[in-house]
N, C-alpha and C positions, 0 to 999 in steps of 0.2 A: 554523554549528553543526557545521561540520569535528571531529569527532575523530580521525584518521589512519586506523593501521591496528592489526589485532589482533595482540597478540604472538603468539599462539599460530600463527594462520591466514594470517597475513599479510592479509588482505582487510578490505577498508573497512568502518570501523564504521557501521551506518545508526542511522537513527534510527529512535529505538525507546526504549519505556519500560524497557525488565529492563535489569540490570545486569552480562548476559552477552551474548557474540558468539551472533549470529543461528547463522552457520554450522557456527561449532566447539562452543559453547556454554562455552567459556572464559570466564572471570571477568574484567570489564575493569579495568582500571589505574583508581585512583581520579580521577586526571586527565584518563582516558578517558570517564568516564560522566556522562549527560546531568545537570544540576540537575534540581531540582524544577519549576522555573519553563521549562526546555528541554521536561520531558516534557509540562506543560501545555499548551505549544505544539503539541507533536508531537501529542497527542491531537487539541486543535483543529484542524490541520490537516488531519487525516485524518478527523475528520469531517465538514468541510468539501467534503473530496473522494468519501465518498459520498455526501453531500447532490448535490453538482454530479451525478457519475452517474444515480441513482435519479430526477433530473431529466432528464436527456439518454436515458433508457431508454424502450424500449417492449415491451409483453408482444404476445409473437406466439407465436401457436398454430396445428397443421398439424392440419384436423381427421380427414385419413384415419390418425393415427397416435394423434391424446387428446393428444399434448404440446403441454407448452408451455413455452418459454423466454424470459429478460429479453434483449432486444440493447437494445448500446449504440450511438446516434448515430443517423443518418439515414439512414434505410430505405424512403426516397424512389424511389432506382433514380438513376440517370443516370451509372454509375462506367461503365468502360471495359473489366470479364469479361464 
């Protein structure tokens, strides 16, 4: 799903549903922009990928302060700070 780069910006097009550059917000070349059937993917995917997150997260809360925040991954202990 390579589309190159932006004229405008020169930086790589990502993937993304709009039909403009993320960063410059330039209007992409029609050759540049995702299909219908690309952007259905690209949703898919990224939904995909917060489903995996929201999965691999854990709610930890500090109660001398009331917050609380989502971390991501294993919060087991045993890294090497």
């Amino acid at each position: 799903m390579l589309k190159g780069k932006c004229h405008s910006c020169d930086r790589m097009i990502q993937k993304t549903v709009t039909d403009t550059c993320i960063y410059c917000g330039a209007s992409l070349e029609a050759g540049q922009r995702f299909t219908a059937e690309e952007k259905k993917e690209i949703l898919r995917l990224k939904q995909k990928l917060a489903e995996d997150r929201r999965a691999n997260s854990v709610v930890v809360s500090n109660p001398s302060t009331g917050s609380t925040f989502l971390a991501a991954g294993d919060l087991s202990g045993g890294g090497d700070c």
